[in-house]
C-alpha positions as CSV (number, residue, x, y, z in Angstrom):
1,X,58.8,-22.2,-8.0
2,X,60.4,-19.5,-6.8
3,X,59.2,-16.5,-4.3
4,X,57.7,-13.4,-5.6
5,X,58.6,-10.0,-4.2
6,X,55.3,-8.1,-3.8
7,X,55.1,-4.2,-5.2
8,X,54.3,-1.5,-3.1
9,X,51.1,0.1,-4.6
10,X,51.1,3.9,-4.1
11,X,48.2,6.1,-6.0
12,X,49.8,8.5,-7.9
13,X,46.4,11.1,-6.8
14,X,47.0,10.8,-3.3
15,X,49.8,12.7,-2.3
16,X,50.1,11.7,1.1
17,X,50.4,8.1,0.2
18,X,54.4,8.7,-0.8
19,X,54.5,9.8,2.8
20,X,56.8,8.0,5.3
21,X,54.4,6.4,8.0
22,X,56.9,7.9,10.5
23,X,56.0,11.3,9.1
24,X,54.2,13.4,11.8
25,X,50.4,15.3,11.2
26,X,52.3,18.8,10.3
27,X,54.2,17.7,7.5
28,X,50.9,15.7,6.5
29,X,49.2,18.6,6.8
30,X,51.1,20.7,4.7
31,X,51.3,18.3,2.1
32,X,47.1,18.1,2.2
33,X,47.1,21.9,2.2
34,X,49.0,22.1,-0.8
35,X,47.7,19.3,-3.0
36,X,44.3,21.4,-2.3
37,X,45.4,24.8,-3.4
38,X,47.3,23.1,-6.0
39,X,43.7,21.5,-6.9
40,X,41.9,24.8,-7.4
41,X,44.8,26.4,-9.5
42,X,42.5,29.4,-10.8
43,X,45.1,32.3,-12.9
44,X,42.0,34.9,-11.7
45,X,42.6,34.1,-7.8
46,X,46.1,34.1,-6.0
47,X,46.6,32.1,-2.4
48,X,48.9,33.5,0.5
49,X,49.1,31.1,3.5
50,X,50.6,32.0,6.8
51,X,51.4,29.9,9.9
52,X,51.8,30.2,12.8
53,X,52.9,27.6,15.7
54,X,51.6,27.6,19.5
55,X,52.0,25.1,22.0
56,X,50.0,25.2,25.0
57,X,51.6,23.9,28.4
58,X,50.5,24.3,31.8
59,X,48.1,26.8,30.9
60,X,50.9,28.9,28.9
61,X,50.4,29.4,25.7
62,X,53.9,29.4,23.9
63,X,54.8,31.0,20.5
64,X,57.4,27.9,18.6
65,X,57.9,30.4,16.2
66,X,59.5,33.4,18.5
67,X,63.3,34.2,18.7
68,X,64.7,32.3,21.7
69,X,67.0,35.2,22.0
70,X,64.3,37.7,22.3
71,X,61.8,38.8,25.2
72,X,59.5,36.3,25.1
73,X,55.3,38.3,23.9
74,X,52.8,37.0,25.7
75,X,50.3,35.2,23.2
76,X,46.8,35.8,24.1
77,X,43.4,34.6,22.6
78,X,41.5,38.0,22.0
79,X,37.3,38.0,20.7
80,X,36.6,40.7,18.1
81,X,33.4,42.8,18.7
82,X,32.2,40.6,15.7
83,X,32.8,37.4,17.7
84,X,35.5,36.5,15.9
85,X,38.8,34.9,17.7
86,X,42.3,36.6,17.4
87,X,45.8,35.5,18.3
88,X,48.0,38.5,19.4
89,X,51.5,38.2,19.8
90,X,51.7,35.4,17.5
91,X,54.5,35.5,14.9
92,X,53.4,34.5,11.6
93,X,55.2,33.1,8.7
94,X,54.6,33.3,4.8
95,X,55.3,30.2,3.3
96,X,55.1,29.1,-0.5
97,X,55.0,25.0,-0.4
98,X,54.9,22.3,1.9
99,X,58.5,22.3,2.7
100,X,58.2,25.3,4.1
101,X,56.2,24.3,6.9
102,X,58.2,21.7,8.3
């Protein structure tokens, strides 16, 4: 008898299963995000997402998303009278699918 080749077996309802395993956590992020939103499809209620990317290194918190050409803001974590936190000087992004993000 002959060898077999063995299938791959991929669930078409998980969308992160098509995923490369080299594939880091913000592109599988993105991709969770998505299949959520895309999930609770409502024509009554519209979704805008922002991000935003920080990296924190020896104590300095570091805007990824900042022109290299420009001053460098200071990002600083801010509490709201309402206890809230807030990022300021944090550039954000608008972004409409997963490809987007990465």
């Amino acid at each position: 008898m002959g060898t077999s080749e063995e299938s791959e077996f991929i669930p078409i309802d998980d969308p992160l299963s098509e995923l490369d395993e080299r594939v880091g956590i913000i592109p599988r992020a993105a991709q969770q995000i998505f299949a959520a939103l895309s999930s609770l499809e409502d024509d009554a209620v519209e979704y805008k997402l922002s991000v935003s990317f920080l990296e924190l290194y020896n104590e300095e918190l570091i805007d990824l998303l900042s022109d290299p050409d420009e001053e460098r803001i200071p990002v600083q974590i801010r509490e709201t009278r309402t206890g809230d936190i807030v990022w300021t000087g944090l550039r954000q992004l608008t972004v409409q699918n997963a490809e987007d993000m990465t």
